[in-house]
C-alpha positions in Angstrom: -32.7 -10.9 0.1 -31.9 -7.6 1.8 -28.1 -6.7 2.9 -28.2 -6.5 6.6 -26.4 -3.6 7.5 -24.8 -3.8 10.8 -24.2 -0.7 13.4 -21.2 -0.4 16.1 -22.4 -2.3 18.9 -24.8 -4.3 17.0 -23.8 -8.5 16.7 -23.2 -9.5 13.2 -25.9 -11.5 11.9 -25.5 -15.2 12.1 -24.0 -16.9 9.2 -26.7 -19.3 8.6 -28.0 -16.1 6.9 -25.6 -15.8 4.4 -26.8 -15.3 0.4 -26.2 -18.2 -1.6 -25.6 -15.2 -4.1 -22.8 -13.8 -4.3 -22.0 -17.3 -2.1 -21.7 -15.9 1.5 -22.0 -12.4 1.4 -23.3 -11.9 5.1 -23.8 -8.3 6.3 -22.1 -4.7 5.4 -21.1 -2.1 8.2 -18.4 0.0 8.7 -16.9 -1.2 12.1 -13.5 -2.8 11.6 -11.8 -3.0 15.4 -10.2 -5.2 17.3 -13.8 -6.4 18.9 -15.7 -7.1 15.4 -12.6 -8.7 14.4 -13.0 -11.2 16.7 -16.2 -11.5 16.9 -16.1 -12.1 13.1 -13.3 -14.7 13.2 -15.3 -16.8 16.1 -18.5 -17.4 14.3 -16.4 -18.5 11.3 -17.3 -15.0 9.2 -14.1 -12.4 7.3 -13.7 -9.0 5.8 -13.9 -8.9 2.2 -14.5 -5.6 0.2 -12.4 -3.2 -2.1 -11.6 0.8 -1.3 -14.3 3.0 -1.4 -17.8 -0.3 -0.2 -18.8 -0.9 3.2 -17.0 -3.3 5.2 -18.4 -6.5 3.5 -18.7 -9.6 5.7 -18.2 -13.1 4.5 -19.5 -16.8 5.2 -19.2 -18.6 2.3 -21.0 -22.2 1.8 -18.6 -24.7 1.0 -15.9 -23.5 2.9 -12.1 -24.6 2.3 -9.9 -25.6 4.7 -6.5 -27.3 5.3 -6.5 -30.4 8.1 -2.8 -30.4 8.3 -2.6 -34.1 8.8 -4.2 -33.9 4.9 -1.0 -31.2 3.8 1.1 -32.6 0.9 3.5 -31.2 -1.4 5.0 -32.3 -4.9 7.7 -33.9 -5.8 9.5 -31.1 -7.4 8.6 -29.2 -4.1 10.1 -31.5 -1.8 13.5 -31.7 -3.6 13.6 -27.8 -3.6 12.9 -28.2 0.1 15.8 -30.3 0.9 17.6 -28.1 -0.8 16.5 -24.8 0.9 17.0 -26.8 4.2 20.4 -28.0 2.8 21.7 -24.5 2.0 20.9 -23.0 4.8 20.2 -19.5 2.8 16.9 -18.8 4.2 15.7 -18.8 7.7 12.3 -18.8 9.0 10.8 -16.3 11.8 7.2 -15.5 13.7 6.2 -12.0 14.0 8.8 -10.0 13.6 7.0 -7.5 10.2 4.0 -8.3 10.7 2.9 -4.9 8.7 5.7 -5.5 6.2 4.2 -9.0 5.3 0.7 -7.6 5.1 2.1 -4.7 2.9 4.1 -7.1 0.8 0.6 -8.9 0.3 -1.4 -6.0 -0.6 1.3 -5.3 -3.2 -0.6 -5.7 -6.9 -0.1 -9.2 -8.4 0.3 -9.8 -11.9 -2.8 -9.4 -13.7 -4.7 -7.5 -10.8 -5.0 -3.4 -11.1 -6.0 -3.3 -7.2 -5.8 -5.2 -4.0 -8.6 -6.1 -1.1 -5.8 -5.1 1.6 -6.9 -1.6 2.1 -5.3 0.9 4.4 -8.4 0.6 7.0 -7.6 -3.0 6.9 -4.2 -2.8 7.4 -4.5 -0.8 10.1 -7.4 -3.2 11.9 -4.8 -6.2 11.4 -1.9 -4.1 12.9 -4.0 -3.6 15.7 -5.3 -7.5 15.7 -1.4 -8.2 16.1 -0.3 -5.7 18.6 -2.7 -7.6 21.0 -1.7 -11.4 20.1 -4.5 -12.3 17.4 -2.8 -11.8 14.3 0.6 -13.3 13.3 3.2 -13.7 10.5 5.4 -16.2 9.3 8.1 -15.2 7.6 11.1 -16.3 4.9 14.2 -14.5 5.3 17.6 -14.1 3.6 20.1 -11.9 5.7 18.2 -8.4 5.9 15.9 -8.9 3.2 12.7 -10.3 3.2 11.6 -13.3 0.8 8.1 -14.6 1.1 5.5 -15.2 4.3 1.9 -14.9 5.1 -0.1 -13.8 7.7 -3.7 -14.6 9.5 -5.6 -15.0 12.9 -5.2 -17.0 15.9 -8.0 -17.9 18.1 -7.2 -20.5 20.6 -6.0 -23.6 18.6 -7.9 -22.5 15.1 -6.0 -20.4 12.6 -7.5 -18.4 10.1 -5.2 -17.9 6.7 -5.8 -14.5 5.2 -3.3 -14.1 2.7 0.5 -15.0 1.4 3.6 -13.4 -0.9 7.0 -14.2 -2.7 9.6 -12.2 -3.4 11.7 -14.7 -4.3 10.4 -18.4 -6.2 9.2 -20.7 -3.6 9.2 -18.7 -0.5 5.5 -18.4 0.5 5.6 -22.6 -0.4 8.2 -22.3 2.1 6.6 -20.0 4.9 3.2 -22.4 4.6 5.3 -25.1 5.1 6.5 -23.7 8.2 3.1 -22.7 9.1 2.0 -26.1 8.9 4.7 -27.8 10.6 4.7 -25.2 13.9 0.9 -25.1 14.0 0.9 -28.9 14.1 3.6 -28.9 16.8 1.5 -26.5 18.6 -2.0 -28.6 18.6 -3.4 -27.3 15.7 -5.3 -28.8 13.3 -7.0 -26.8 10.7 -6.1 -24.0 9.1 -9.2 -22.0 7.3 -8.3 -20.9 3.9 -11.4 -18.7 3.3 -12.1 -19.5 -0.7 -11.0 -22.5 -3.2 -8.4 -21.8 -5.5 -6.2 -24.5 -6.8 -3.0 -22.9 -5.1 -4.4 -24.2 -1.6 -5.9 -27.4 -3.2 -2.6 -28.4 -4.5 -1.3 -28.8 -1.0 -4.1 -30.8 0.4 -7.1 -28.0 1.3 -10.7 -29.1 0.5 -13.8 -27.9 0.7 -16.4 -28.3 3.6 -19.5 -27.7 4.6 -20.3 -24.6 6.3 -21.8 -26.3 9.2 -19.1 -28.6 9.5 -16.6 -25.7 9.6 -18.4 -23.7 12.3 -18.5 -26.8 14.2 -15.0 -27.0 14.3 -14.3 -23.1 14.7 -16.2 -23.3 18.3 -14.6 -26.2 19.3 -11.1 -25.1 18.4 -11.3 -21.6 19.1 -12.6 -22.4 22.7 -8.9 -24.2 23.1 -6.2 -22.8 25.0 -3.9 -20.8 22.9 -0.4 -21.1 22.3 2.3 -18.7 24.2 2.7 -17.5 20.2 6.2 -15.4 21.3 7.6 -18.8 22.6 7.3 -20.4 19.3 9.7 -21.3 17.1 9.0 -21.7 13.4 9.4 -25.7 12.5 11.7 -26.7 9.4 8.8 -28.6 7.2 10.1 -32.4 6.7 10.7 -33.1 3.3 
């Protein structure tokens, strides 16, 4: 099957068109603003590519996803929790480096030479925050940051995009948080774009891509969240 190639201006192709091989792998362009964005994230589709391709759009078939009232953690996790909680070290916050978190997740990981957060991505999610669609959640100790992760809001759907640590535990810590405020906040599924068995570990499973754009357009057509009014929730241990 033929790439679509997508123009400024033109819609993105729907994802029922998506190969089967690679799984997903919807349309290529080279429009990443605000609008696309957005467009992108309502019909359940992402940005995928490395420096140097087109902008590569995404709708794989399973799709994973956290239902946070299906988010569990281990054992071993929970009695670190407590005593994070109990320690009072670290301290969790919304938004305040966003382009820090991002950069700190673009930053090579063991084993990998390169990283999918470009510069021209950065740059689109920078902008995606700046007018209340994108948001981080953070892990803090005093002036130095620990862990977090960032991704979309649209209404009452969030879409994951990526997570660090700088410190063990911390990005555990931040999804935690993430779970527990988004919850609060009428949430109740968090896409996590791809299955790896990090996010299955906690709970995330894989659907079908009609049942995930199902719930996309229903959530996404919720009332959002005053996001600045929010305050990041202490996970329950």
């Amino acid at each position: 099957m033929r790439l679509a190639w997508v123009e400024p201006g033109q819609p993105l192709p729907p994802p029922t068109r998506a190969q089967r091989e690679p799984n997903g792998l919807l349309a290529a362009g080279r429009d990443l603003g605000p609008a696309r964005l957005i467009e992108a994230y309502r019909q359940g589709t992402f940005p995928w590519y490395e420096a140097g391709q087109p902008v590569l759009w995404w709708s794989p078939d399973p799709r994973m996803v956290l239902h946070l009232e299906e988010f569990r953690i281990s054992r071993s996790f929970a009695k670190t929790l407590r005593r994070i909680v109990r320690e009072g070290r670290w301290r969790l916050a919304i938004d305040t480096s966003f382009e820090t978190v991002m950069r700190c997740c673009a930053a090579p990981r063991p084993g990998q030479s390169g990283t999918w957060i470009t510069e021209e991505m950065m740059a689109a999610y920078v902008g995606l925050h700046r007018s209340g669609r994108a948001h981080s959640f953070e892990v803090w100790e005093g002036d130095c940051l620990r862990g977090g992760l960032y991704g979309v809001a649209i209404g009452r759907m969030f879409f994951g995009e990526s997570m660090f640590a700088l410190a063990p535990e911390a990005s555990k810590f931040a999804l935690a948080s993430l779970v527990a405020t988004l919850r609060e906040a009428g949430f109740s599924v968090i896409d996590c774009q791809q299955n790896t068995r990090h996010l299955a570990s906690f709970g995330a499973r894989e659907i079908g891509r009609a049942e995930f754009l199902d719930a996309v357009a229903g959530l996404c057509a919720l009332p959002a969240p005053d996001w600045p009014d929010l305050t990041p929730r202490v996970p329950d241990a």
